[in-house]
C-alpha positions as CSV (number, residue, x, y, z in Angstrom):
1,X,70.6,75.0,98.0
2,X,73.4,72.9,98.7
3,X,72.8,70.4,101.6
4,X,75.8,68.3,101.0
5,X,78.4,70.7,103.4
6,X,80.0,69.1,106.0
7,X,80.1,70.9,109.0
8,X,83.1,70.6,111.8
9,X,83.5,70.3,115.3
10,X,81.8,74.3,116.9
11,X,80.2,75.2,113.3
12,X,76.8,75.7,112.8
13,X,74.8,77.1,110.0
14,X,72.9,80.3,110.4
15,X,69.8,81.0,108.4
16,X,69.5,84.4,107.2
17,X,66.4,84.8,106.5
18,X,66.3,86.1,103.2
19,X,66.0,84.2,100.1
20,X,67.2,81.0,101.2
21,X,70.4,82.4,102.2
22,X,72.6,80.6,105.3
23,X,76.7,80.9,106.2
24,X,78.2,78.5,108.2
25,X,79.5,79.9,111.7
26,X,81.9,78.9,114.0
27,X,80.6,79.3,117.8
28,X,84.3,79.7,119.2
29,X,85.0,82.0,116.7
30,X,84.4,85.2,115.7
31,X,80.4,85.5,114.8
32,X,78.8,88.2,112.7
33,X,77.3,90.8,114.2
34,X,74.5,93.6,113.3
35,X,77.1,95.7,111.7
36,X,77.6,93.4,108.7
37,X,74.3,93.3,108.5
38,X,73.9,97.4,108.2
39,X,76.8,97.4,106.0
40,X,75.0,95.6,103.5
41,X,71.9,97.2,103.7
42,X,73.7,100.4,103.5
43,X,75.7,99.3,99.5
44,X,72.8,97.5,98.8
45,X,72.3,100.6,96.1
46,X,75.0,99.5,94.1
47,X,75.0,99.5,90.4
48,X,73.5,96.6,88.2
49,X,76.4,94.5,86.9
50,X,79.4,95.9,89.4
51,X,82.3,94.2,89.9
52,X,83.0,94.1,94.0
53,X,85.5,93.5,96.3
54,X,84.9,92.9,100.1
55,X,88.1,93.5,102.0
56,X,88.3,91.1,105.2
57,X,85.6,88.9,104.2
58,X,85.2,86.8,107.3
59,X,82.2,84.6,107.4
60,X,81.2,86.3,104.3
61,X,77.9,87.7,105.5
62,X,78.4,90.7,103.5
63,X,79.3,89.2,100.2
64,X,76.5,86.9,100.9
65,X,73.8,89.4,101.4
66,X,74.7,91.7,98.8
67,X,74.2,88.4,96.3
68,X,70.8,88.5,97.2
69,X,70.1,92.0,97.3
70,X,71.7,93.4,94.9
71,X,72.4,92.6,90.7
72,X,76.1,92.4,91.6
73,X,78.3,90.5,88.6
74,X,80.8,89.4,90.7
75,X,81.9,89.9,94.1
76,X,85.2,88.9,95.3
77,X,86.5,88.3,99.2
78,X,89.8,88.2,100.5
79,X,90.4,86.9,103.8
80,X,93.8,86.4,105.3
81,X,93.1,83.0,108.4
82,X,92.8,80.0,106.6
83,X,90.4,78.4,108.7
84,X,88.0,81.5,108.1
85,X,88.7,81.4,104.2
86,X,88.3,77.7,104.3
87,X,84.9,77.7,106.3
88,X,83.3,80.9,104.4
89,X,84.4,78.6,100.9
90,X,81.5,75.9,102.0
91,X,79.1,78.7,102.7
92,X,79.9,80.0,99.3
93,X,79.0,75.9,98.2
94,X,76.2,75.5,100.9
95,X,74.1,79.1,98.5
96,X,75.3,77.8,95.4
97,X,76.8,81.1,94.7
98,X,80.2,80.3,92.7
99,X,79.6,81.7,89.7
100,X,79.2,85.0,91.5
101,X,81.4,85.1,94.9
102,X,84.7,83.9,95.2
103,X,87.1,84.0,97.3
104,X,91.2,84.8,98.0
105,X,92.9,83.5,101.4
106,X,96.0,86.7,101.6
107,X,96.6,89.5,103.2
108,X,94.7,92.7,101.7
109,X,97.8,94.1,101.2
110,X,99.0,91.5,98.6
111,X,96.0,92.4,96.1
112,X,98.1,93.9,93.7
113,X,99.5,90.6,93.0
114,X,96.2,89.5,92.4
115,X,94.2,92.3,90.4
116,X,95.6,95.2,87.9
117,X,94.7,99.0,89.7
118,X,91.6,100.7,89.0
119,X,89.6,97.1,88.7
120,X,86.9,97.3,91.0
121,X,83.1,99.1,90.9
122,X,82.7,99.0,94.7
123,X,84.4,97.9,98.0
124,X,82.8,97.1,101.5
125,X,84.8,96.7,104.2
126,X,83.7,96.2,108.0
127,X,87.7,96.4,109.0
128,X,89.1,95.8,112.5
129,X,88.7,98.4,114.6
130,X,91.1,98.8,117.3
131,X,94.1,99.9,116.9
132,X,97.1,97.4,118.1
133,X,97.6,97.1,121.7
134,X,94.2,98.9,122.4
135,X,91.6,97.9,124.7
136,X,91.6,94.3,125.6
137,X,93.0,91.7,123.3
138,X,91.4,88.7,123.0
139,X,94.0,86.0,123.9
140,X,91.7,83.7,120.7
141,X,93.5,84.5,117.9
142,X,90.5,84.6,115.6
143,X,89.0,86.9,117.5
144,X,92.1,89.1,117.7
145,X,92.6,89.0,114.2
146,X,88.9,90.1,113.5
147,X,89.1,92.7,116.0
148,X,92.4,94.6,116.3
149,X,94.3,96.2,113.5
150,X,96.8,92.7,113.8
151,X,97.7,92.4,110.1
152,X,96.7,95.6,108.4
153,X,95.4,99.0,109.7
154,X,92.5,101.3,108.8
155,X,94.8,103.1,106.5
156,X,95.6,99.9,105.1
157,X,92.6,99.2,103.8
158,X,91.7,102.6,102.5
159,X,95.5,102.7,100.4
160,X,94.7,99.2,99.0
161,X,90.9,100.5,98.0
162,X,92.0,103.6,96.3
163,X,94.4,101.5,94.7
164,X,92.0,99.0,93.5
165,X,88.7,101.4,93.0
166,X,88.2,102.5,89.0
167,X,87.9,106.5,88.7
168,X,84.3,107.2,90.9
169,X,84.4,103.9,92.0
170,X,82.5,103.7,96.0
171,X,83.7,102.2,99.2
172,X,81.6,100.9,101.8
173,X,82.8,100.9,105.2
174,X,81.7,100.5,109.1
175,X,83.2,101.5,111.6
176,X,83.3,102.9,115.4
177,X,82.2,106.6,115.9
178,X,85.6,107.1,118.1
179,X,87.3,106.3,114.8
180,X,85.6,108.2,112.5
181,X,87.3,111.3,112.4
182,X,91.1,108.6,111.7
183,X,88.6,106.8,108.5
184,X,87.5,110.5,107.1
185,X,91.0,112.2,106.7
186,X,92.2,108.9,105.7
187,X,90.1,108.8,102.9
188,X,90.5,112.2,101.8
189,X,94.2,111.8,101.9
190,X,94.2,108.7,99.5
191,X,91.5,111.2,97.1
192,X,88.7,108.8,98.1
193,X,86.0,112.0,99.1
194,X,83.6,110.8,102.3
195,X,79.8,111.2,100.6
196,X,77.3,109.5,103.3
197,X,77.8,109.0,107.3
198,X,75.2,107.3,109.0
199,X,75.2,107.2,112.9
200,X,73.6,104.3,114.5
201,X,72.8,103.7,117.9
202,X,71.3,101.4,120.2
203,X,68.3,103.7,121.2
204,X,67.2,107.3,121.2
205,X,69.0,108.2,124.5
206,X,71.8,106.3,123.3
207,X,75.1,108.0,122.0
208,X,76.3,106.4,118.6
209,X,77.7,103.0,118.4
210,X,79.0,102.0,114.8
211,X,79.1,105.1,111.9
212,X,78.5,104.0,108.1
213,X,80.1,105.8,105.8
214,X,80.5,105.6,101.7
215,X,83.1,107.2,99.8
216,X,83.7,107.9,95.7
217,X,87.0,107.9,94.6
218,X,88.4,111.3,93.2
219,X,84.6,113.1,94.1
220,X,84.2,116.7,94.4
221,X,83.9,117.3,98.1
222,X,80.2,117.5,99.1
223,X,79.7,115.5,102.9
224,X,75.4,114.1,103.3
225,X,74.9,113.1,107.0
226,X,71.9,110.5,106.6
227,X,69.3,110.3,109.2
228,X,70.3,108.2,112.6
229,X,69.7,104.5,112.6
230,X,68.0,103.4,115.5
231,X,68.1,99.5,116.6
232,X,65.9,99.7,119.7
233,X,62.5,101.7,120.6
234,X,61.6,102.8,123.6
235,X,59.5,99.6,124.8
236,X,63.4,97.8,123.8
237,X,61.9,95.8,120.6
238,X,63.0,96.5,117.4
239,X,62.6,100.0,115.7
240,X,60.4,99.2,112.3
241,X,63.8,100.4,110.1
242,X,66.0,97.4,111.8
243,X,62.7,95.1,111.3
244,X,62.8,95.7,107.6
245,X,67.1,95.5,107.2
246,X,66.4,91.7,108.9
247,X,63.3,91.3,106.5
248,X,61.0,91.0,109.3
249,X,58.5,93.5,107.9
């Protein structure tokens, strides 16, 4: 582990619990949340060896997590805010980790400038997910970056991934249930076939709060709903399934 990171002003590091990891967090900014977390215990099946691209990297809590979990060869991030980029680069330092996770500060949909088609194994993605001039926009523009469909929409990022996926290559995504039925079509209509959905909710009387969903590119159609995901029991602790994602069982 790398100690030598300097941190700046609102930054703090975040121990994650599992294997040493950390990633370096701006307070003002926008945090990760239990979603990333899911997203990378959901591709955490990936194949030995798989080249991986993680669209909208953020912190890079993802990336960082699937370093540890899975036998990933490389995994690359692109990020488009510099000051993100920037800060999830000493993160990268602080886990000693470049050799295996690097990272590109553009716009996702610049990538062909940076990679031939059909290069990647796997993609994960945990996109924005409102649509522009939807809900309430955040008046930070970090946070309205990491939250509205600002500089590329859903269908963005599913074009770029087909475009980048190699022939029954996965994606990775999470998103909001309200939205799942925009991701799905998408998907289908760029030949990359919806495989797994996974609802998760809050609780049992809950209704769903983030969907999970993998997709093969140019896959015969055949759709598995996975069991729920529940993140609270009835007493309001954590289920035993959310204790073991955090590594707490």
């Amino acid at each position: 582990m790398n100690n030598n990171i300097e941190l700046k002003e609102n930054e703090r590091i975040d121990d994650l619990e599992f294997k040493g990891l950390k990633i370096i967090q701006n307070k003002k900014g926008f945090c990760f949340g239990i979603d990333s977390i899911l997203l990378s215990d959901f591709a955490k099946n990936i194949k030995n060896n798989a080249r991986v691209l993680d669209l909208g990297t953020g912190t890079g809590i993802i990336a960082t997590l699937l370093c540890g979990k899975t036998q990933l060869k490389e995994i690359i991030g692109i990020e488009i805010q510099e000051e993100v980029y920037e800060m999830a680069n000493r993160s990268i330092k602080l886990n000693n980790l470049e050799n295996r996770f690097k990272l590109i500060n553009d716009n996702i949909l610049n990538l062909n400038n940076y990679f031939e088609k059909n290069s990647f194994d796997v993609i994960v993605t945990n996109p924005p997910y409102k649509k522009r001039k939807t809900g309430i926009e955040n008046q930070d523009k970090r946070k309205l970056i990491s939250r509205h469909e600002m500089k590329a929409s859903l269908e963005d990022f599913i074009k770029i991934s087909k475009d980048m996926l190699k022939d029954k290559g996965e994606i990775y995504i999470v998103h909001r249930p309200e939205r799942l039925v925009d991701l799905l079509t998408t998907m289908r209509n760029y030949k990359i076939e919806p495989k797994k959905v996974r609802l998760v909710y809050s609780n049992i009387n809950a209704v769903p709060k983030l969907v999970l969903v993998q997709g093969i590119k140019n896959a015969r159609p055949f759709l598995k709903m996975e069991k729920n995901l529940y993140v609270y029991n009835e007493n309001g602790e954590y289920t035993d399934e959310i204790l073991k994602i955090y590594n707490k069982k």
